[in-house]
N, C-alpha and C positions, 0 to 999 in steps of 0.2 A: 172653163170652170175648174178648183182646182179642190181637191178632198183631202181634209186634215182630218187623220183620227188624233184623238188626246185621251189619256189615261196615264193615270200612275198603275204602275204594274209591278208588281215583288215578283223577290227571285224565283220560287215556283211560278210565277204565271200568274196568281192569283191578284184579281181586280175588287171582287165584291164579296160579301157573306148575306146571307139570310136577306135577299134583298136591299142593300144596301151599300156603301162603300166598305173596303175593308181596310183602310187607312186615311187618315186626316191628316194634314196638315197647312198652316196658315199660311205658309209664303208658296205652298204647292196653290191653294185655294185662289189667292191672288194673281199668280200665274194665270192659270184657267180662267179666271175672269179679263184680266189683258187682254189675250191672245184672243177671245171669243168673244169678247164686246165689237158691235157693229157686223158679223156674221151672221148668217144663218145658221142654227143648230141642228141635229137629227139626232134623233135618241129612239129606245123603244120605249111599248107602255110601260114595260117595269120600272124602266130609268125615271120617266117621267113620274109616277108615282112615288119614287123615294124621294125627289126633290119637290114633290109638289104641287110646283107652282111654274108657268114659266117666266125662266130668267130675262130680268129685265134688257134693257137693248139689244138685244138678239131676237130676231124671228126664231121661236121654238116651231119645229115642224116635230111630230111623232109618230112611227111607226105602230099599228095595232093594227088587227087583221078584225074587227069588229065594226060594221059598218054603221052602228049608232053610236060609238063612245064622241065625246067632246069633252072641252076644258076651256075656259077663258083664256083665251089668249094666244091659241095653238092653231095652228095649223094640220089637217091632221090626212097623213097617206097610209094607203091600206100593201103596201110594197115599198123595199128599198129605193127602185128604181124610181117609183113614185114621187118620193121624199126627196128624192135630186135631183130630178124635174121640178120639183117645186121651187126648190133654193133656187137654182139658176145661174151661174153669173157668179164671176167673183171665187173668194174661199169660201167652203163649207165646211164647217167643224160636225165630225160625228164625235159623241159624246159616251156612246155607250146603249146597251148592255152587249155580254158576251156574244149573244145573238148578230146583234146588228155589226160589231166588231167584223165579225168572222164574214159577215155579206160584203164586208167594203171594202176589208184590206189589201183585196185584189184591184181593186178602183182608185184606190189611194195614193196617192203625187208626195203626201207627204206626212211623219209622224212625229206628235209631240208626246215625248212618253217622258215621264217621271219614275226612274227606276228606281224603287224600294231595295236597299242594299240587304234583304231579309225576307225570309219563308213567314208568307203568312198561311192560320185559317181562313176559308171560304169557297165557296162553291162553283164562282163563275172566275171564267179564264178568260187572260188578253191572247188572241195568236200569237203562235210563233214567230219574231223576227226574222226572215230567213237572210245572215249577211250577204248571201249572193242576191237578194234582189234588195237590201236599203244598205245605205251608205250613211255611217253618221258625220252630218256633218257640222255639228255645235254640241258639246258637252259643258256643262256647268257642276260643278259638285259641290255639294253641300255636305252636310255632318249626318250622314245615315241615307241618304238621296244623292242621286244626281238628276239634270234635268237636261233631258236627249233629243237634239233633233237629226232626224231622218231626213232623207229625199232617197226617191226607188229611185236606183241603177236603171242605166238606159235597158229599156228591152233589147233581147237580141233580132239580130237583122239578118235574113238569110237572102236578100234580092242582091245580086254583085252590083247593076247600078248604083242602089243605095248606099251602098258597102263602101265603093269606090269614089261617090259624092264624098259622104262623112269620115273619110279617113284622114290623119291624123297622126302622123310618125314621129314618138317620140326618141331620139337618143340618148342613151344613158350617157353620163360621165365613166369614164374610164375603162380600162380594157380586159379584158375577159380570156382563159385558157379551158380548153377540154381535156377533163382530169378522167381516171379512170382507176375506183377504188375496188379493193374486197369489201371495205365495212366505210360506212359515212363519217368521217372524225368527229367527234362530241363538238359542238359550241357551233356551228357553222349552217348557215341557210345557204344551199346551193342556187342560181338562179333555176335553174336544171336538171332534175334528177331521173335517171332513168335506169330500173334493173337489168340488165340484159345477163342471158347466160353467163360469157364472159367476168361480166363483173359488173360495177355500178357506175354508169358515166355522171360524172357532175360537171358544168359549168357556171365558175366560181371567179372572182376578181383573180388579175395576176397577181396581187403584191398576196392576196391570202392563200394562194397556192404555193406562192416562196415560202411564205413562211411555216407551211406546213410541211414544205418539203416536197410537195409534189411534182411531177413532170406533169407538163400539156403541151397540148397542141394545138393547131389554128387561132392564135391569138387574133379574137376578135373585134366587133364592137355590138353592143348589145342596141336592138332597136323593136319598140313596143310600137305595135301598130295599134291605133287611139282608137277603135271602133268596135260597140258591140255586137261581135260577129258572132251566129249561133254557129254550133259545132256543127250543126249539119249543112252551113249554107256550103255550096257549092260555084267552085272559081275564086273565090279569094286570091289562095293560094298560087292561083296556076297563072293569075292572071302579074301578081306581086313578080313570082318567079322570070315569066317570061320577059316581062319589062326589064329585068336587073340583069341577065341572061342576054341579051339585048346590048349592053353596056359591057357586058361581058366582067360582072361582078358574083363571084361562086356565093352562095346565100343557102343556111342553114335557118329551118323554121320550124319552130316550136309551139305547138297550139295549146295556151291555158285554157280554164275555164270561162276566162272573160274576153282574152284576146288574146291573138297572134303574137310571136316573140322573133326577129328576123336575127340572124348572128353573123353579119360579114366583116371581113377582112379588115382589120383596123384602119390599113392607110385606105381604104375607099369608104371609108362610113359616110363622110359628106357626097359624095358620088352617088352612094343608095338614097340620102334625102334625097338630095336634088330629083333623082328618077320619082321617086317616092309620088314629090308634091306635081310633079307632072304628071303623073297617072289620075292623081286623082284632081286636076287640073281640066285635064279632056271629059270629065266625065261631067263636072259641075256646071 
């Protein structure tokens, strides 16, 4: 089963006023009827009340905590969980209200949001998108809208089996030097940055470090290990090193928020795949 939330949502956050939608539009309306025709819907009773009625070729399921309300045509669960228990199977489009938003978008695989390029009035808020856990990946833009889809980022993984099944070695193109500033030059995204007393290490392309003039050292190759690994799993690291170690290739790693970053020796970067997809070859 796979949970789609949909809303259009403005720049504050703002989805509805007084009961109601807090913005219209026809080719948004249309959208929402697409993408949720042949689903099963879930809404609360307030949502369900402002529309009515329920919407034709969709199973309308709706959340109230009232053990006698009913409607023509509804299916009706007294809990979220309930409500996706019912659906079953397939996409489920949650619908709204702020309520039921904020119970699902931890459950959620996937979001169709229509961003309103504008602060509106109104009382009920869509959640936070948080970029560390959705990825967007389809933008459409329109004249005052765009229309966003989401998929959530892999969870992270902290089991080293799992780690070392699903890994992943990407190589960058080109090669890389360890710079070492007082202040970070304007215009420039370091792969790398780190304050130390000393001063501010960066790892940055060679040809951008020419031309800023800088000295580096250990010209490398830049290698993104493809797996979400949570910051606290334990052996990744040791397990990456000892294999490369093994092969007798020196490896600098650097831990993002999403994943590992390995930095070896330019002329052995195909050396480190190759160990790379054999590590995580014995494990699969």
């Amino acid at each position: 089963m796979s949970v789609v939330l949909i809303a259009s949502v403005a720049e504050n956050g703002v989805i509805g006023a007084d009961g109601d939608l807090a913005w219209r539009n026809s080719e948004d309306l249309r959208r929402f009827k697409s993408l949720t025709t042949g689903h099963p819907i879930v809404m609360g009773r307030r949502t369900f009340d402002s529309i009515g009625r329920a919407l034709p070729g969709r199973r309308t399921i709706v959340v109230t905590r009232s053990s006698s309300w009913t409607a023509d045509g509804v299916e009706v669960a007294h809990s979220v969980p309930d409500a996706l228990a019912l659906a079953a199977g397939g996409e489920t489009f949650v619908i709204g209200g702020g309520e039921i938003y904020a119970e699902t978008i931890d459950l959620a695989d996937r979001l169709e949001i229509t961003h309103i390029e504008q602060a509106l009035p109104g009382d009920t808020r869509f959640p936070a998108i948080a970029p560390a856990d959705w990825e967007r990946i389809r933008v459409q833009h329109r004249d005052g809208f765009s229309f966003v889809s989401y998929r959530r980022r892999p969870r992270p993984v902290a089991d080293l089996s799992e780690l070392l099944r699903l890994l992943e070695p990407e190589l960058h193109s080109g090669e890389y030097l360890y710079c070492s500033v007082e202040e970070v030059p304007s215009g420039i995204v370091p792969v790398v940055m780190i304050a130390e007393t000393e001063g501010i290490t960066l790892v940055i392309p060679r040809e951008q470090a020419e031309q800023l003039g800088l000295p580096g050292i250990f010209p490398c190759a830049w290698i993104t290990l493809r797996v979400p690994s949570a910051l606290d799993a334990v052996g990744l690291t040791a397990a990456v090193s000892t294999a490369l170690t093994r092969d007798g290739i020196s490896c600098n790693i650097s831990a993002g928020y999403h994943h590992d970053h390995l930095f070896v020796p330019v002329d052995r970067a195909r050396d480190t795949m190759a160990v790379l997809a054999a590590l995580s070859h014995t494990r699969a």
